[in-house]
N, C-alpha and C positions, 0 to 999 in steps of 0.2 A: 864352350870350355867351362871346365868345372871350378870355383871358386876352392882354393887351397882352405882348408882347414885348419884353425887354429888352436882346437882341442887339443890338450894332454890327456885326457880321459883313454883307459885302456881298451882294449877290445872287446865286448862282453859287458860291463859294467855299466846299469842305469845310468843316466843320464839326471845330476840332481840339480834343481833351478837354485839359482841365484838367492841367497839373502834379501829378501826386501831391502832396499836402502831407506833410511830418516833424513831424511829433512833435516839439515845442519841445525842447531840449536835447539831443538826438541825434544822431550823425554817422553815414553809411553807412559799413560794415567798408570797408577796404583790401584788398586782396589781399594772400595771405600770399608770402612770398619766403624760400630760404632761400641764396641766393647770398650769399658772406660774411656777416660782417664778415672780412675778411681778415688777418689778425694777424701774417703774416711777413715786412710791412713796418714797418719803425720801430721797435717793441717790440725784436729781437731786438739783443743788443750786445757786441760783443767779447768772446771768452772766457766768456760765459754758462753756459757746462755744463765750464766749467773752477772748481770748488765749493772742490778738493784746492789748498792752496799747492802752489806750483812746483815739482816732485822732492822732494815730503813721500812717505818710504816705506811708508807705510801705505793709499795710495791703491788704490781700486778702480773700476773699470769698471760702471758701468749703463747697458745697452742694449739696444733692441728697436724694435717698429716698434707704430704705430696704425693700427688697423683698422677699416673700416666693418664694418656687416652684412651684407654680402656676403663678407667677410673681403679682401675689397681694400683698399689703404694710402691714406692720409689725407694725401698729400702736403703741405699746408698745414697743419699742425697747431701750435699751440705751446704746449711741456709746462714749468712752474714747480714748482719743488722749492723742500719749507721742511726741515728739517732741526737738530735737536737738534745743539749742538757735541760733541765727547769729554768733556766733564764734564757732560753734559746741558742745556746753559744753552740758550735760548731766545732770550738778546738778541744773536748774531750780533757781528761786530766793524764797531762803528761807523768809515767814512771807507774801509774797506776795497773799495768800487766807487770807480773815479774818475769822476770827470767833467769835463766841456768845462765850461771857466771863462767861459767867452763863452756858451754854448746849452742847460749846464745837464745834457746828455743824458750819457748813462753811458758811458766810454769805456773799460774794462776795469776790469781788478783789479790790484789791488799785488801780486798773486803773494805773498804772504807770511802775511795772514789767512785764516782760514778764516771764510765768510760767510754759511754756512748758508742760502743763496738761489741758486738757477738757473736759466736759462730758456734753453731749448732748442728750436729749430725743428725740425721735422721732414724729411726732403730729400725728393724725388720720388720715392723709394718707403717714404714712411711712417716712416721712420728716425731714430733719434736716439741721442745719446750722450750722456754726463754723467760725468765723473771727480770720482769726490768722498772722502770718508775711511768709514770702516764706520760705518755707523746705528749708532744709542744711542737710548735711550729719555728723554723727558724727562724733569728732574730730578724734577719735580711730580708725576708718574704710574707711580709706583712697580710698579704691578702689570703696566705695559704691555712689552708685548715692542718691541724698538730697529725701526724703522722709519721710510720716508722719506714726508712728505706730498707727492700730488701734485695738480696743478690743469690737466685739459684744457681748454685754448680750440682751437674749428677751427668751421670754415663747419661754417651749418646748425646749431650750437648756439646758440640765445640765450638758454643759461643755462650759464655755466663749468660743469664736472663734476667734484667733487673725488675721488680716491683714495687708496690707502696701495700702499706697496713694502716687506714684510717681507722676511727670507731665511730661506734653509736654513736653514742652522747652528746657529738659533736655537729649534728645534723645540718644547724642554722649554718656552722660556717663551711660545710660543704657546699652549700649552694654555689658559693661565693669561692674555693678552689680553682684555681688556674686548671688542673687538671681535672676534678671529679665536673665541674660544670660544663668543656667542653666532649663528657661521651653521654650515649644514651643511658637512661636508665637502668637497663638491664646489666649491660656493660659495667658501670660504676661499680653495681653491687657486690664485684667479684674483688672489691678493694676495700669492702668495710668490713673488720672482722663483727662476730656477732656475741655477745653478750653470752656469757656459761657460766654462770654464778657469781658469787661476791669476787668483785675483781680479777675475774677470770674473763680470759675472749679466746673466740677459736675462731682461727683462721686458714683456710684448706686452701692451697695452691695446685691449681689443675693446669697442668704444663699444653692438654689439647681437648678441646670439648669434645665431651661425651653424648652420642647422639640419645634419645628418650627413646625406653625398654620396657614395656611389660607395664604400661599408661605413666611408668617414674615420669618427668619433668627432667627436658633437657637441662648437661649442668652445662655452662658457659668456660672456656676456658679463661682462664685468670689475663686479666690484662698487661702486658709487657711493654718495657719502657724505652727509646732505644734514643740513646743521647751521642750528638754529634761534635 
């Protein structure tokens, strides 16, 4: 005996399978994207990488370029600096960014505090500048050698990357760094910027090392921090 049928399907007409069912609670993946977020609009604001008050004689030059893994420049990149004052202090000078009394958004700096915060876009070849006063070491971290904290945002990261900017001069108490004494050699070296004239340093952030091309010297990618 033949089992009744329970089709509505008409005479003639394919025969079309069932919808896959899901699994209650579950969503299909999205496709991944790594086209921005783009960060060199809006965020960026007058005088940003102006750190140093107005004609303070102690000022000096930090600057370099961001680099992919290919070791090509990161045109859209934006770099944030936190920074110890000259007595180490940590709490920056409050009222020191102004801002629009209407919009709230940050409209420069009074030129006269030092603010211990900067943000810096990168230009279309990866570029960036920052005037600020010489690195100190927190007051709280006695053993630490003076250094500047720094925070990458650029397309294709969707997770910030934080790093450190030591210098030369300060050789003896890197030994003695919680951080530069625990990597190897080679490693450290991608966190000391290097000397480029009267109080100038340059400091090149390379987001993934670059393998050695045509006898060059591989470059190391820069070391990243990642705090719990």
């Amino acid at each position: 005996m033949s089992t009744p049928s329970t089709s509505h399907e008409h005479p003639g007409v394919p025969h079309q399978p069932a919808p896959a069912q899901e699994t209650p609670g579950t969503l299909a993946p999205t496709p991944s994207q790594t086209i921005g977020p783009f960060y060199g609009y809006a965020l960026p604001f007058p005088g940003g990488g102006e750190m140093a008050p107005t004609g303070h004689p102690d000022t000096i030059t930090l600057h370099g370029r961001v680099l992919d893994g290919a070791g090509e420049p990161v045109p859209d990149a934006l770099l944030e600096f936190w920074q110890a004052g000259p007595d180490g202090s940590l709490r920056g000078a409050p009222g020191s960014l102004r801002r629009d009394p209407a919009t709230g958004a940050v409209i420069g700096r009074d030129g006269v505090e030092f603010t211990g915060f900067g943000r810096v876009p990168t230009d279309a070849d990866g570029r960036y500048a920052l005037r600020t006063l010489p690195a100190t070491a927190p007051a709280d971290r006695p053993a630490a050698a003076p250094y500047i904290a720094v925070c990458v945002f650029a397309r294709g990261l969707l997770h910030h990357l934080f790093t450190r900017v030591y210098f030369p001069e300060h050789t003896a108490a890197h030994a003695a760094d919680p951080l530069l004494s625990q990597l190897p050699a080679h490693r450290a070296r991608t966190l000391v910027a290097r000397a480029d004239g009267e109080r100038r340093y340059r400091f090149d952030i390379r987001l993934q090392g670059r393998a050695a091309e045509d006898g060059d010297e591989a470059s190391e990618e820069t070391v990243f921090l990642e705090f719990r």
